[in-house]
C-alpha positions as CSV (number, residue, x, y, z in Angstrom):
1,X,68.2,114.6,97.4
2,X,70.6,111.9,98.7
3,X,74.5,112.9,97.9
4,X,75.2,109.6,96.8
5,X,73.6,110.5,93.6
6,X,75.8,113.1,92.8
7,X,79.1,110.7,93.8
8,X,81.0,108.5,91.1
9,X,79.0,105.4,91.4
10,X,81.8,103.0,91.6
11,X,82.8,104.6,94.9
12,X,79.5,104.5,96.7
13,X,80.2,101.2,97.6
14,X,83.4,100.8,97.2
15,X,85.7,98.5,98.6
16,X,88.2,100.3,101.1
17,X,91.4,99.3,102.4
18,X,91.6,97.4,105.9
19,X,94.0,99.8,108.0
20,X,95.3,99.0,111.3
21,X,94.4,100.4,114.4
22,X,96.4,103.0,116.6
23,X,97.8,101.2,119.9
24,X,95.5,103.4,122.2
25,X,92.2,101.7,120.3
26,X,93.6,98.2,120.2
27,X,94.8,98.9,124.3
28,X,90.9,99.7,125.1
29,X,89.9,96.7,123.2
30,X,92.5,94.7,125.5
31,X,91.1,96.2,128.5
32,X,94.8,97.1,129.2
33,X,97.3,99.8,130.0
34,X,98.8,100.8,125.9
35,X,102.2,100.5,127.5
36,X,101.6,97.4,127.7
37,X,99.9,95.9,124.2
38,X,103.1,94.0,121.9
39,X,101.6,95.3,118.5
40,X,103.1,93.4,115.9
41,X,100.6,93.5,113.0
42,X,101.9,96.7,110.5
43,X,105.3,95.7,109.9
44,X,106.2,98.8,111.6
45,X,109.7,99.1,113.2
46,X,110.0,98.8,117.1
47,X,112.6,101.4,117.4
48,X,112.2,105.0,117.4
49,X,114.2,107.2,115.1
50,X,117.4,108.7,116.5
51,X,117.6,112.1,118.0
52,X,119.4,113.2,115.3
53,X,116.0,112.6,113.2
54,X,114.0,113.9,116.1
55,X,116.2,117.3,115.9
56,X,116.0,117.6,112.2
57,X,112.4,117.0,112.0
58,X,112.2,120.1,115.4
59,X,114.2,122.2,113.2
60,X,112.2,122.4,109.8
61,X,110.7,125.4,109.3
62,X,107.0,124.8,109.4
63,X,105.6,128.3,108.1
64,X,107.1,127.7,104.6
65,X,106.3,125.9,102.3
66,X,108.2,123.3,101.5
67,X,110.5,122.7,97.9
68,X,108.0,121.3,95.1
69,X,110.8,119.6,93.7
70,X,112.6,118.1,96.5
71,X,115.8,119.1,95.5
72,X,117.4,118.1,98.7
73,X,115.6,114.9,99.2
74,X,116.3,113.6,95.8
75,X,119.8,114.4,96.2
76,X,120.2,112.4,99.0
77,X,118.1,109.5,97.7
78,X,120.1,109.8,94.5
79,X,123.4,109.2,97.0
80,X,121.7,106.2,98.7
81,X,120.4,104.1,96.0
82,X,123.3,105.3,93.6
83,X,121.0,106.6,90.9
84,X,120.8,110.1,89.5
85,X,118.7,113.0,91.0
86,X,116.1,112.9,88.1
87,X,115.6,109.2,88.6
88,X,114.3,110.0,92.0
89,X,110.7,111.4,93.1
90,X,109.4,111.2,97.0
91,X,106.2,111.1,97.8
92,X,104.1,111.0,100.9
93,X,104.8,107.3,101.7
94,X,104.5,105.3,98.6
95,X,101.2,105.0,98.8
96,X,101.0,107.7,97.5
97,X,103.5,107.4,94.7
98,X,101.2,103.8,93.7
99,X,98.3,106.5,93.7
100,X,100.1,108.8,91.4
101,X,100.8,105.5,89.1
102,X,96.9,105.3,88.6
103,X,96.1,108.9,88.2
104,X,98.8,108.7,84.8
105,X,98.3,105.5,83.3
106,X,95.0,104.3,84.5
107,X,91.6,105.4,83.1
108,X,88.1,104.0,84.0
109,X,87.7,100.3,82.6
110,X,91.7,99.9,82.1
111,X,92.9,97.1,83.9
112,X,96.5,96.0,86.3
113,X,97.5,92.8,86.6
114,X,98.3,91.7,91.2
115,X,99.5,88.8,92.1
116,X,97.4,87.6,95.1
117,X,98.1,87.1,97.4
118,X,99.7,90.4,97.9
119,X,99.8,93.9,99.4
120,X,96.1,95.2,99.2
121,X,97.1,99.0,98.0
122,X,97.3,98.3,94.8
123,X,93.8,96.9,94.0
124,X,92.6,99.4,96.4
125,X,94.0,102.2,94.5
126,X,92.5,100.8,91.2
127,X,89.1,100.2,92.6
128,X,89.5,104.0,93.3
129,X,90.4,104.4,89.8
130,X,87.1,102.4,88.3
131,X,89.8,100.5,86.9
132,X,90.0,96.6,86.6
133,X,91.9,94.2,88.4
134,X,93.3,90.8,87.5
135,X,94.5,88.1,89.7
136,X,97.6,85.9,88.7
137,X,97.6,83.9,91.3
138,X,101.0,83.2,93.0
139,X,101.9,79.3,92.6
140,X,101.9,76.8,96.0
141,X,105.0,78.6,97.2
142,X,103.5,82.1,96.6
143,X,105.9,82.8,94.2
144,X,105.0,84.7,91.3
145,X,103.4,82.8,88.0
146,X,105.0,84.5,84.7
147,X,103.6,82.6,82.9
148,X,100.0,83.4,84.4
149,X,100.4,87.0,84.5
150,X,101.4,87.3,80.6
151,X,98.2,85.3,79.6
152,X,96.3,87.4,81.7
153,X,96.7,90.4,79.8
154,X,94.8,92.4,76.9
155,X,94.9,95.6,74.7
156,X,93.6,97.4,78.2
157,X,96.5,96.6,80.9
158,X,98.4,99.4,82.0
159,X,100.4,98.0,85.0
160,X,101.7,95.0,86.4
161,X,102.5,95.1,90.3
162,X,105.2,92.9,92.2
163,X,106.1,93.1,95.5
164,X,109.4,92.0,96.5
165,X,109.9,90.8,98.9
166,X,106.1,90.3,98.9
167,X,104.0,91.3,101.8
168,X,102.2,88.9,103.4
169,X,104.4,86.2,102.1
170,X,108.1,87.6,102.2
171,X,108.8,86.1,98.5
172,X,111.2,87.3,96.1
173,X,111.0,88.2,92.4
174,X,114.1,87.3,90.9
175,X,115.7,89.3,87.8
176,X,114.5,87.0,85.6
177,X,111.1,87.7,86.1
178,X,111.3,90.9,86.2
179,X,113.3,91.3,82.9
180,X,110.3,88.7,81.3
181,X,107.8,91.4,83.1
182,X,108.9,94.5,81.5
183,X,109.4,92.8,78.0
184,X,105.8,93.0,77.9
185,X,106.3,96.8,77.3
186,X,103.4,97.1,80.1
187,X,104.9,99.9,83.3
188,X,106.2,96.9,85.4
189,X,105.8,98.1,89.6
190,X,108.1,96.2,92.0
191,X,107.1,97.7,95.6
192,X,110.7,97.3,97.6
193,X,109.3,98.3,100.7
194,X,111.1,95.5,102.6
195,X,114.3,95.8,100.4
196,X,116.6,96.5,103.1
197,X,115.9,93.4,105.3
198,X,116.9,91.8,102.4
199,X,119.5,93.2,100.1
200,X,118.0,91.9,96.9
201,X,117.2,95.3,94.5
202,X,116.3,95.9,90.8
203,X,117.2,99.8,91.1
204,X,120.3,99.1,89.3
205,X,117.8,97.9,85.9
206,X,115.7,101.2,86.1
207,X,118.6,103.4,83.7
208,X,118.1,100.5,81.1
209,X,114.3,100.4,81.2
210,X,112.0,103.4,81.1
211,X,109.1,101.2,81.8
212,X,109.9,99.9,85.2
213,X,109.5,101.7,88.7
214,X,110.7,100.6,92.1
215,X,109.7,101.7,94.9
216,X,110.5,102.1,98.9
217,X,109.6,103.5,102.1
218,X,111.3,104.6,105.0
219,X,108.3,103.3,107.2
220,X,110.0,99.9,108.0
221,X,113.4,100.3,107.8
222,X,113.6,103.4,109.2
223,X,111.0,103.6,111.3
224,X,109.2,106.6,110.3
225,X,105.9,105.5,109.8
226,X,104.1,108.0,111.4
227,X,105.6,110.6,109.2
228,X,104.5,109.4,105.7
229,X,107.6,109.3,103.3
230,X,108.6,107.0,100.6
231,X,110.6,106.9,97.5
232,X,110.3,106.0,94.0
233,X,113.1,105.0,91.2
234,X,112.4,105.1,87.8
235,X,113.1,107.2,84.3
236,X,113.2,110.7,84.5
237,X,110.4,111.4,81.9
238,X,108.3,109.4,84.5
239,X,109.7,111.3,87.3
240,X,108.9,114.6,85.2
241,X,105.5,113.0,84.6
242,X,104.4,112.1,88.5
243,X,106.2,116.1,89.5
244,X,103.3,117.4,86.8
245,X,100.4,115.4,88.8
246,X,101.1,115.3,92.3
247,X,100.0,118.0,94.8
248,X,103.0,120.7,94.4
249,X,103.9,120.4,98.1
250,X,103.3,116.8,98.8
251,X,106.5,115.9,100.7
252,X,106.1,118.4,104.3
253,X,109.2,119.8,105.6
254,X,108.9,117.5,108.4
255,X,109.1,114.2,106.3
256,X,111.8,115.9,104.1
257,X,114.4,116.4,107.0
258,X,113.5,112.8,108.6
259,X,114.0,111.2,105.0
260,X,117.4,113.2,105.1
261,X,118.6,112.8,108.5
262,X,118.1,109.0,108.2
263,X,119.5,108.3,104.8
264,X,122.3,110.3,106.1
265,X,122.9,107.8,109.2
266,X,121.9,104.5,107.5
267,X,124.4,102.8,108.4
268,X,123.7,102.8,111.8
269,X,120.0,102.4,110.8
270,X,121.5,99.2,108.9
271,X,122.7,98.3,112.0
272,X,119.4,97.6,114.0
273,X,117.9,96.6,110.5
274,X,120.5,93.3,111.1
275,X,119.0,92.9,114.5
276,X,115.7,92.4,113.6
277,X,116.7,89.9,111.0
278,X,118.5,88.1,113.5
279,X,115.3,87.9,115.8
280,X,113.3,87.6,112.8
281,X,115.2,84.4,112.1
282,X,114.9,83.7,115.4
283,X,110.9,83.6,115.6
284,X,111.1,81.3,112.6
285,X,112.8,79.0,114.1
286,X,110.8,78.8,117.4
287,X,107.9,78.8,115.6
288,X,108.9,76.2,113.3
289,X,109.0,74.0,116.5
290,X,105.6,74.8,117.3
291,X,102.7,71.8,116.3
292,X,99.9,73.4,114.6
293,X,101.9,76.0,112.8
294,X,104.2,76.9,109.7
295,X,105.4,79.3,109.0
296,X,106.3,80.9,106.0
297,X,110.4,82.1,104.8
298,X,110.5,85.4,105.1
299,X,112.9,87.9,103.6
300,X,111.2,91.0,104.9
301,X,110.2,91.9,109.1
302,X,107.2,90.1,109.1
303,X,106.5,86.3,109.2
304,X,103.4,84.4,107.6
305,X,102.2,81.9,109.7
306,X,99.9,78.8,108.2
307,X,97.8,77.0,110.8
308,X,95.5,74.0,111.1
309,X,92.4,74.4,109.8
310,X,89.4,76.6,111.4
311,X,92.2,77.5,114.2
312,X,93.3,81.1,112.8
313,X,90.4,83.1,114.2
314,X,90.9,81.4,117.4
315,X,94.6,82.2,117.5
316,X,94.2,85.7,116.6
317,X,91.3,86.8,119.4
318,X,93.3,84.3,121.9
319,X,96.4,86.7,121.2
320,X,94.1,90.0,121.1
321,X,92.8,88.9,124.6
322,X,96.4,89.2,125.9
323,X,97.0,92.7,124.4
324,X,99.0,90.7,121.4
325,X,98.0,91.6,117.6
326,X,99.2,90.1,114.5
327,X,97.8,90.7,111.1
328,X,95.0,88.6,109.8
329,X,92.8,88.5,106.7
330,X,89.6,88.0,104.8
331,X,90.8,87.1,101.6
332,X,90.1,83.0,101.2
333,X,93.7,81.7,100.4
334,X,94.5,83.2,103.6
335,X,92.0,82.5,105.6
336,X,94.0,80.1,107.9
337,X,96.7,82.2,108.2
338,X,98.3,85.4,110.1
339,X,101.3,87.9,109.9
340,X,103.7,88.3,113.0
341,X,105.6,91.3,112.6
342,X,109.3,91.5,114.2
343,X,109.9,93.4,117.0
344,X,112.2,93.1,120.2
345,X,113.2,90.1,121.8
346,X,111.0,90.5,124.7
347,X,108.1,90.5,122.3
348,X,109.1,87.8,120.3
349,X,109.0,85.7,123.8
350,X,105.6,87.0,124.8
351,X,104.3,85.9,121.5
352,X,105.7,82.4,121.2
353,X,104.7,82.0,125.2
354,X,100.8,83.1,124.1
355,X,100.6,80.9,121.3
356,X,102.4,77.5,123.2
357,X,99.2,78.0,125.2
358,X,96.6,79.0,122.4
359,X,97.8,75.8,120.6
């Protein structure tokens, strides 16, 4: 007897999230040293965290468990974002907060309203769910259609996810929409990963309205990726809700002193966050004198990039040839396009100097 008879039969086949590569892999595929690959394509920060995070992290106690309620980490998020503790839950990256979002609220058939283009986790996650999802497409500028998203939805939508500033696009929702969104009475999701590159929030609205969440990471900002935290803001039934379904240790001891350490020096995190706006802003503008691309505004560390027609697959295995590698992506309003993230100045140089020659 085959063991895909005894699986859910919506995840046989189902269709999985398109990770990114570690740097050794994408360094073999090069056929070069992994010092030596500029990986740019998971928006991931090209600074290491501080000693100060690196001690912290050394000095957790790893044979105990860690606290279930993340009394400490909460606290400290609370005295960031200028919420209260019990509007504050951490999870292991948000990702797994937007998973926790499903197991509550979604059951099979349900539906979410995305706004494609847009950050694949959440139709992932409700694929995993054997839940529905609907597109309301963003408009020509990829900004988000209000309009679209309230005439997509019926007696069976649960959530409605908005990423601001949206990744792959670097869009903003403004307050507006976001006050229209959660009129609906649907659980309104604005994904802030990006939010510090940007300065543009809508924590401050989550005491007023039990039905929106906001979340962030500490991947991009922060640079702790590798470690797996994020954050989410929202009413503290919900965060009383999301503590009663989530694994009872889910933040490690490890991602609990990095989240605390950092949050603790963010101004000086801050401080290289304004540096890679600066060369993000910097990119845009030599790439804007480039023929045969456009690129995008951005108000995140990435940058969409538009190109001529039947050229993006070109581009992208020109730049993977040279140990360079951007984000591209199957989905058909994209097709001609790829994502540069921002990393140093030198990198920034080797990419524009690779692509002057690719185009």
């Amino acid at each position: 007897m085959s063991v895909n008879k005894l699986i859910r039969s919506h995840l046989v086949d189902v269709t999985t999230y398109d990770p990114v590569d570690p740097p050794e892999l994408l360094a073999k595929r090069a056929g070069i040293p992994a010092d030596q690959i500029v990986k740019l394509n998971g928006n991931e920060n090209p600074r290491e965290p501080s000693q100060r995070v690196k001690d912290a992290v050394a000095s957790a106690s790893f044979n105990l468990y860690p606290d279930p309620l993340q009394r400490g980490a909460r606290a400290e998020i609370a005295a960031y974002t200028g919420l209260d503790p019990s509007n504050v839950i951490a999870g292991a990256g948000s990702d797994e907060l937007i998973d926790l979002l499903f197991r509550l609220f979604i059951a099979p058939g349900d539906n979410i309203l995305d706004c494609d283009p847009t950050f694949a986790m959440y139709s992932f996650c409700a694929r995993v769910a054997d839940g529905e999802v609907r597109l309301a497409e963003r408009d020509v500028a990829f900004d988000i259609d209000v309009n679209a998203i309230k005439s997509a939805i019926d007696e069976r939508t649960k959530i409605i996810f908005i990423s601001s500033p949206n990744n792959p696009t670097g869009n903003l929702a403004s307050r507006e929409q976001i006050e229209q969104l959660l009129a609906t009475g649907l659980i309104v999701v604005v994904d802030e990963a990006y939010f510090e590159f940007c300065g543009v929030t809508a924590a401050a609205m989550v005491p007023d309205h039990e039905n929106l969440v906001v979340l962030r990471s500490m991947s991009k900002w922060a640079g702790l990726a590798g470690l797996r935290v994020g954050y989410g803001l929202m009413s503290p039934e919900l965060v009383q809700h999301i503590i009663d379904v989530k694994s009872p240790y889910n933040l490690s001891v490890t991602s609990e002193a990095a989240l605390v350490a950092s949050l603790q020096e963010a101004p000086a995190l801050m401080e290289h966050v304004n540096r890679i706006v600066a060369e993000r802003d910097r990119m845009f503008g030599l790439l804007s004198g480039m023929p045969g691309i456009t690129p995008w505004p951005s108000s995140g560390n990435f940058i969409l990039c538009q190109v001529e027609p039947g050229r993006a697959g070109g581009i992208y295995d020109g730049l993977a040839q040279q140990g360079i590698f951007v984000r591209k992506f199957g989905s058909p309003r994209l097709s001609e396009h790829f994502r540069v993230s921002i990393g140093t100045s030198e990198q920034t140089d080797r990419v524009i100097g690779a692509l002057k020659e690719l185009v």
